[in-house]
N, C-alpha and C positions, 0 to 999 in steps of 0.2 A: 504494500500500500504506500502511494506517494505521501507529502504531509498533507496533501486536497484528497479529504472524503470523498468519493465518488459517488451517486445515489442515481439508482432507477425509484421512480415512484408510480408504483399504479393506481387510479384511482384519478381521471383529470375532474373531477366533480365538485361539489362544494366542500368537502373535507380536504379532499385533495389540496385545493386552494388554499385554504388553512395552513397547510404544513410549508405548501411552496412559498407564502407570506410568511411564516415564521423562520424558514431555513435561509429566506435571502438575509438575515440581522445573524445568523448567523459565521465567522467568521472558519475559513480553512476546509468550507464543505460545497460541492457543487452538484447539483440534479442534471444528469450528463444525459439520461433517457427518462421518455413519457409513455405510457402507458393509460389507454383508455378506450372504451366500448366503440365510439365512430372516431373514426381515423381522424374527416374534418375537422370536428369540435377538438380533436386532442391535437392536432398540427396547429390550432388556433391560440391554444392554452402556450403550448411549446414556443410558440413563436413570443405570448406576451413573455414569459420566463428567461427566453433567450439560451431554451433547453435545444440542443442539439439534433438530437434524435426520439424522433413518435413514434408508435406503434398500437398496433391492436393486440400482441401478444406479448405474454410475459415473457416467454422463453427466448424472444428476439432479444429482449433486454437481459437477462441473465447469460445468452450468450455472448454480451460485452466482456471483454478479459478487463478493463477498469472498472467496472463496477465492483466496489466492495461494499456495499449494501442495498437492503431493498426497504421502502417503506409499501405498507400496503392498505388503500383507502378504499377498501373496493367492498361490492356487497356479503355481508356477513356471510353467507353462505359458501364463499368461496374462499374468507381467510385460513382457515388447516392447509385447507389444498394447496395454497399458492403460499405458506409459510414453508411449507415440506417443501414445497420445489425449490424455494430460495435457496433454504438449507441445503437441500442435497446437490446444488449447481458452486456450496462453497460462498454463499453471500449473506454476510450481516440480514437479520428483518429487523422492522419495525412492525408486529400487524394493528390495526386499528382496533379498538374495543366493539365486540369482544373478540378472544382469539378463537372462540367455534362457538357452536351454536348444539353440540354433544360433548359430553366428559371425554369418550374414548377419540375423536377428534382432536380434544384439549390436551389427550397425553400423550398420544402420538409425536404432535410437537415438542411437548416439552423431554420424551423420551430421544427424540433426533436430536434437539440441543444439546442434550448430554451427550450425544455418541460425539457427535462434532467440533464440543468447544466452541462454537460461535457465540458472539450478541444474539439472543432473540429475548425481544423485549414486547409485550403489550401496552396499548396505549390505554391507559389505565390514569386518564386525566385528573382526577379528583386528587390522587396524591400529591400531583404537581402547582397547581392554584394557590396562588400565595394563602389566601384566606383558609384554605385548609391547612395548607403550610404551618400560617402563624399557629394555630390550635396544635397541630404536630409537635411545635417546635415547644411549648408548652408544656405537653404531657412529657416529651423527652426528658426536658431539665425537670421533669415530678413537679411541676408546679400544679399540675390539673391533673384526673383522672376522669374517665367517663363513667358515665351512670348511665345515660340513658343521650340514644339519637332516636331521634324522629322527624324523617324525611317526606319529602313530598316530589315524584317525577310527575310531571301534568303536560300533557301536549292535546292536541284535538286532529287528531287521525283518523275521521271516517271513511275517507276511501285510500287509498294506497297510494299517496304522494309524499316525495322529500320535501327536506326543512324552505326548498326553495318553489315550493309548489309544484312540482313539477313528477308525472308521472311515474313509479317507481317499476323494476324489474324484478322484482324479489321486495317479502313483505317485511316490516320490522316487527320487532318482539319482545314483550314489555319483560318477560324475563329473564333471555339467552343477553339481550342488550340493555336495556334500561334498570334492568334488576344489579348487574353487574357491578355497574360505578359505585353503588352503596353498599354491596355486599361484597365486596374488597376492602373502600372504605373504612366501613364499620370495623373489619379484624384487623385493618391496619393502625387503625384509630386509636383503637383498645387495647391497642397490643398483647393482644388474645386471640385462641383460635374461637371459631363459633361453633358450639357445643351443640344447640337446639335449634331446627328452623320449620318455619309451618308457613302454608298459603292456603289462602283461598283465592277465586275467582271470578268472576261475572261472566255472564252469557259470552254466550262464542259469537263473534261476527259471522254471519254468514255466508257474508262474499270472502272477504279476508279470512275466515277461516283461523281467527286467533282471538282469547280473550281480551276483551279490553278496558277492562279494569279487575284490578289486583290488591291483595293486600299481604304484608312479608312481615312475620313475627322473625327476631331474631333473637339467641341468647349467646354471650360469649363466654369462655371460661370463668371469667373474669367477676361473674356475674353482671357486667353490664348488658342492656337488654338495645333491641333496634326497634323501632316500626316504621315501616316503609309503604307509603301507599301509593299506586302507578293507575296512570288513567290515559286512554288514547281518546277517552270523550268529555275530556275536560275545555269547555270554550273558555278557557283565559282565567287569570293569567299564566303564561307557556314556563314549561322550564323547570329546573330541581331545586329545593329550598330545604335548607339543611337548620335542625336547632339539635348546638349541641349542648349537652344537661349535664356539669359536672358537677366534682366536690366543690370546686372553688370557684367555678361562675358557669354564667348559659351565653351561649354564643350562636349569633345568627347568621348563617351565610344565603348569602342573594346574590348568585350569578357570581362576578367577581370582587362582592363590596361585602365585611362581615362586621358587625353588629353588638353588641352585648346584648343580654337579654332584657334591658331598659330604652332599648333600641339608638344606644349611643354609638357612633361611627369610629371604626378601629382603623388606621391608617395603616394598609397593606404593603403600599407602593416601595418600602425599601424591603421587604423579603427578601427578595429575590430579583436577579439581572433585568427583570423582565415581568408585566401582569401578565403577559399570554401564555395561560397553561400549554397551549399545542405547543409554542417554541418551547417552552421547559422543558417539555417530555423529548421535545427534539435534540436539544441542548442533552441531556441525560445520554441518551442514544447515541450520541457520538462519542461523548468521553467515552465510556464506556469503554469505545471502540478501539478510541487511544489508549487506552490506559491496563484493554487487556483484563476487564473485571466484569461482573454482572450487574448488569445496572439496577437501579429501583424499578420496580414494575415488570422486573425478568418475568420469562414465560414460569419458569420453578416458585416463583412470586406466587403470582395471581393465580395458581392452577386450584391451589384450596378453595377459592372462588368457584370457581367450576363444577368442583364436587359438590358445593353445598347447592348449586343451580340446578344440578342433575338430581338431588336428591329432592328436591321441590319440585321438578316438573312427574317425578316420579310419582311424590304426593298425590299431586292436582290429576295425574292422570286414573288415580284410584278413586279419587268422589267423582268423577265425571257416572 
């Protein structure tokens, strides 16, 4: 590897855009191939980037001998699969949250990483956000402990389109994905594994074919407890809303601005290099690379996640 990261990123979409906006503030790394569904729209993307080479295939970009990594922003369905191919072509991943959408998927990956010794990292944004940060950084030096989170994911997804309105290829899923960012969180948070988990569900869509709304009891060793509630029929307002409940105070996170529980304003802005969680996790993702270590949010990370996902869809699929 030269001292310039080399990056294939697929995904030219509105995540996608996210990372390529976060990776230009980045210094010593360059997106050398694109990757994305219609050629046009991805040669248009490339061209604003001033990325080199487009394509519709991954394997075109994995066949670059400069690439040493992949990021992958592409539809959940297809993260394992195209995480295994990175790995086994010899290239750093990055996959987008979540890293599958089944446990034996989720360990697949993280069993290659082992074989391999590579970076594989999930994007597993919530650990990265300053305003979680600051709460992290908190509990680390024992000033805080958690008692109790209670989250809220809300979007309004009655027919099958992305964040940008626009018609989707594959459906999203308040569990494999939206469930995920909190139920990492949460054992990340508590620095506990999670001992006990239960759901319930609401009516199945019947175009979509997926519940849409949810409710996620958590327990962690720790005896700290979670409640999580997820909704695709929620009209506003959009987005995940975090209250954390400790020994020493309650803290409210909105988006990227966090709170006390008197609703006075905590000043985030020196955490960290940067407010944008996606460049964090980018930023992570490369040192890593340099430095030859496992980053925060490795695939070996966040895989306990996964089991407690799979053991919840397992639940949900016996009251059905």
């Amino acid at each position: 590897m030269t001292n310039t990261i080399k990056v294939a990123l697929a995904g030219a979409g509105a995540f996608g855009i996210k990372h390529l906006d976060g990776i230009a503030k980045i210094a010593g790394v360059e997106v050398i191939s694109l990757v994305g569904r219609e050629l046009d729209k991805t040669r248009e993307v490339a061209a604003r980037y001033a990325i080199p080479h487009a394509t519709t295939d991954l394997a075109a970009s994995l066949a670059i001998a400069e690439v040493d990594a992949v990021i992958l922003c592409t539809p959940t369905p297809m993260h394992a699969a195209q995480a295994l191919q990175c790995l086994g072509a010899g290239k750093h991943v990055q996959v987008e949250i979540p890293l599958a959408d089944s446990l034996q998927d989720a360990q697949a990956v993280a069993d290659l990483q082992q074989r391999t010794g590579l970076v594989a990292m999930c994007g597993h944004t919530r650990r990265f956000n300053p305003s979680h940060q600051w709460v992290r950084q908190r509990i680390v030096a024992g000033a805080l402990n958690i008692q109790q989170m209670d989250v809220q994911t809300y979007f309004f997804r009655r027919t099958n389109m992305n964040a940008l309105g626009q018609p989707r290829s594959w459906t999203d899923h308040l569990l494999w994905h939206h469930a995920a960012h909190t139920v990492d969180l949460f054992a990340y948070q508590a620095c506990s594994p999670i001992v006990e988990a239960h759901a319930v569900q609401g009516p199945i869509h019947p175009a979509l074919g997926i519940a849409m709304d949810m409710s996620i009891q958590l327990r962690a060793a720790s005896g700290a407890i979670c409640t999580l509630s997820l909704s695709f029929n929620n009209d506003g307002p959009l987005g995940t809303f975090f209250r954390y409940i400790g020994d020493t105070g309650t803290y409210i996170a909105r988006y990227d601005d966090l709170f006390t529980g008197k609703d006075e304003a905590i000043d985030v802005s020196r955490v960290d290099v940067s407010m944008n969680g996606i460049e964090l996790q980018d930023r992570e993702f490369f040192a890593a690379i340099r430095e030859g270590r496992e980053p925060n949010a490795s695939v070996a990370q966040v895989l306990p996640c996964y089991r407690i996902l799979d053991a919840l869809e397992r639940q949900l699929e016996r009251s059905l």
